[in-house]
mmCIF file of the C-alpha atoms, coordinates in Angstrom:
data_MODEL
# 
_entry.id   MODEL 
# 
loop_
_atom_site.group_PDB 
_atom_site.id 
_atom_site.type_symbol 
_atom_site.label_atom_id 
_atom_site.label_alt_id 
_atom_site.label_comp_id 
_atom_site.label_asym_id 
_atom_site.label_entity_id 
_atom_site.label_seq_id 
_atom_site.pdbx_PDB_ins_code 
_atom_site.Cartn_x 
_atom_site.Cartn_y 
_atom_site.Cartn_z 
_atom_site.occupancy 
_atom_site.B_iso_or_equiv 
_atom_site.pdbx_formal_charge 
_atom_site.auth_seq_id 
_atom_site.auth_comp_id 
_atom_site.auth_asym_id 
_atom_site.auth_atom_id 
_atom_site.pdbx_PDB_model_num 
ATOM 1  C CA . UNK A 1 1  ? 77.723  185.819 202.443 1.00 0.00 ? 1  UNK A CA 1 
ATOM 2  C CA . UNK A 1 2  ? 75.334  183.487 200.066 1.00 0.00 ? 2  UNK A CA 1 
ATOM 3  C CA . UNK A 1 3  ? 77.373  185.440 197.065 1.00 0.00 ? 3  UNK A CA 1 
ATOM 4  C CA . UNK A 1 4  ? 80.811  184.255 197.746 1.00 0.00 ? 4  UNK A CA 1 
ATOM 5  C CA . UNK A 1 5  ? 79.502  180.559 198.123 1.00 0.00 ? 5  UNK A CA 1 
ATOM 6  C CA . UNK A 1 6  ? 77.568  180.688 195.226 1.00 0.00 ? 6  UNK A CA 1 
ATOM 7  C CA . UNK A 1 7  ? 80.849  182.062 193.551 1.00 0.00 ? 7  UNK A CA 1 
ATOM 8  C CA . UNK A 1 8  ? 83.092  179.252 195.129 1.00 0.00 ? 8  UNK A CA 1 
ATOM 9  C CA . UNK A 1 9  ? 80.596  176.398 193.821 1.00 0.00 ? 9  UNK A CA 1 
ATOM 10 C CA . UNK A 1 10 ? 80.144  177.919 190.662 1.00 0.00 ? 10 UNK A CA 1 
ATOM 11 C CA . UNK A 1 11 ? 83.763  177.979 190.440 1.00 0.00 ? 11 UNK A CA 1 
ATOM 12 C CA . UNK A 1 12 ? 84.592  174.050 191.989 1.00 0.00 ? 12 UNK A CA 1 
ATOM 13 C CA . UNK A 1 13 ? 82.057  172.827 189.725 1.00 0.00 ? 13 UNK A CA 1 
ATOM 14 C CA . UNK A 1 14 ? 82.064  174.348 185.851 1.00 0.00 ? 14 UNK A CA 1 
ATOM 15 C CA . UNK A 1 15 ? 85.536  175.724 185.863 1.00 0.00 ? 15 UNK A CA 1 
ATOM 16 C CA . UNK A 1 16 ? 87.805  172.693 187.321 1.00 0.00 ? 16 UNK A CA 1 
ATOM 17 C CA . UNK A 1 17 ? 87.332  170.049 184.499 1.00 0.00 ? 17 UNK A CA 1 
ATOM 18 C CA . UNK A 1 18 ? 88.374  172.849 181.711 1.00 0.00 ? 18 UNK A CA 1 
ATOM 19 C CA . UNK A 1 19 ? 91.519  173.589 184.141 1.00 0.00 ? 19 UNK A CA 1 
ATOM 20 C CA . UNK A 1 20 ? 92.538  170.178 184.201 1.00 0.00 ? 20 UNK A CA 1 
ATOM 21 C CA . UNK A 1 21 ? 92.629  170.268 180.631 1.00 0.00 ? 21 UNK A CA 1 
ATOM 22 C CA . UNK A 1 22 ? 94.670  173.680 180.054 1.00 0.00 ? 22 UNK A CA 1 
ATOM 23 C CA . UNK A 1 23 ? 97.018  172.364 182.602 1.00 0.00 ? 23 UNK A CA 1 
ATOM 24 C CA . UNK A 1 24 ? 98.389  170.543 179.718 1.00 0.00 ? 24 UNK A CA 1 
ATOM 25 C CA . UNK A 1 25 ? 98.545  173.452 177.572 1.00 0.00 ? 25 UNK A CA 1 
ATOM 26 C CA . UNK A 1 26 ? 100.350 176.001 179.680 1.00 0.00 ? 26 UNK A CA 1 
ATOM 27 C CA . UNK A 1 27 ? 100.213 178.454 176.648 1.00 0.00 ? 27 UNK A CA 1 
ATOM 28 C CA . UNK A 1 28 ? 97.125  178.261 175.910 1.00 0.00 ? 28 UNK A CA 1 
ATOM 29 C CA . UNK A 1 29 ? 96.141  178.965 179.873 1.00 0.00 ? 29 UNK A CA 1 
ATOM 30 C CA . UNK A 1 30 ? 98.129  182.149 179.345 1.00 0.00 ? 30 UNK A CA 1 
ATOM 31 C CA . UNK A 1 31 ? 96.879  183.331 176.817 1.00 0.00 ? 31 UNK A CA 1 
ATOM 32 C CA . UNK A 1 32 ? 93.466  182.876 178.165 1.00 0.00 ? 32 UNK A CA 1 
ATOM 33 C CA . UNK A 1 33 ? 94.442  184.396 181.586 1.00 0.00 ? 33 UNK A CA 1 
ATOM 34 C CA . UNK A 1 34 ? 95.650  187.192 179.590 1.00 0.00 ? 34 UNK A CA 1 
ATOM 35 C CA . UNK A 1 35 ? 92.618  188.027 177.087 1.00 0.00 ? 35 UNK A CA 1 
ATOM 36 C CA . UNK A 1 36 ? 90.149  187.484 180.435 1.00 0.00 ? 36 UNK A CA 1 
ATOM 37 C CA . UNK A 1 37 ? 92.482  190.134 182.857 1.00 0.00 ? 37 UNK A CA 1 
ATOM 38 C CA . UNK A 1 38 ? 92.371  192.293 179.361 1.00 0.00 ? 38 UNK A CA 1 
ATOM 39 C CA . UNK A 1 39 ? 88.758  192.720 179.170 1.00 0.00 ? 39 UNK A CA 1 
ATOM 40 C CA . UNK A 1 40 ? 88.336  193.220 183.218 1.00 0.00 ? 40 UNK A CA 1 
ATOM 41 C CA . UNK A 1 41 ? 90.944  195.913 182.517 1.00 0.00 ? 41 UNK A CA 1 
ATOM 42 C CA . UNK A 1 42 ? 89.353  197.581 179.652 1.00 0.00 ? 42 UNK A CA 1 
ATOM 43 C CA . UNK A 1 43 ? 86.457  197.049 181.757 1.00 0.00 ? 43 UNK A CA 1 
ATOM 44 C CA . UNK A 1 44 ? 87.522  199.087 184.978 1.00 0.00 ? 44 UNK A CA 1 
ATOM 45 C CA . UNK A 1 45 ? 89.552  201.418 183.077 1.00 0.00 ? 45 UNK A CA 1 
ATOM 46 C CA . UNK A 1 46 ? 85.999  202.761 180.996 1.00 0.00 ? 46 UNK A CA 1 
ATOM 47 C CA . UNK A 1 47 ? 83.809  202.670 184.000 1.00 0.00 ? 47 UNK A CA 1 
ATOM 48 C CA . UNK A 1 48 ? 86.445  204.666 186.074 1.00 0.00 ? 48 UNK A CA 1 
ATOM 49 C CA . UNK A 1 49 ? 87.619  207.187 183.286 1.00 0.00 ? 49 UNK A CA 1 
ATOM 50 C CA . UNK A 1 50 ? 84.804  207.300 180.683 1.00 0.00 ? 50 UNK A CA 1 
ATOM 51 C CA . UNK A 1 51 ? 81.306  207.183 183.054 1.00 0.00 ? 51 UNK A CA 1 
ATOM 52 C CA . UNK A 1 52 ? 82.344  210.582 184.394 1.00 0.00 ? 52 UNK A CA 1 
ATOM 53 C CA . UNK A 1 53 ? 82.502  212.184 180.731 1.00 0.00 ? 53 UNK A CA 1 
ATOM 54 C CA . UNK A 1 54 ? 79.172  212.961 179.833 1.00 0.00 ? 54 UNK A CA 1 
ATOM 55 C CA . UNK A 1 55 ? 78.442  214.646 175.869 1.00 0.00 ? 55 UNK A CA 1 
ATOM 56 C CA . UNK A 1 56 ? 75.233  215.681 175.351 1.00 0.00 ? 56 UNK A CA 1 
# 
């Protein structure tokens, strides 16, 4: 599983200084949380309803 600990360093290494700093801003975090879990929404939702509409 090289993936998932490539995942978990990338993850420990670039992403925990910028949490520490939107722990202070709680509204801010959600408001990111919710704009990133929008677009991996819109994301499934068009590869699982739109890829099996094809128009020629």
């Amino acid at each position: 599983m090289p993936g998932t600990a490539v995942g978990i360093y990338f993850i420990d290494t670039f992403v925990r200084p910028f949490a520490k700093i939107m722990e202070k801003m709680p509204f801010l975090m959600i408001g990111f949380l919710v704009i990133l879990y929008g677009i991996i929404a819109y994301v499934v939702l068009k590869s699982a309803y739109v890829a099996d509409e094809h128009h020629y």
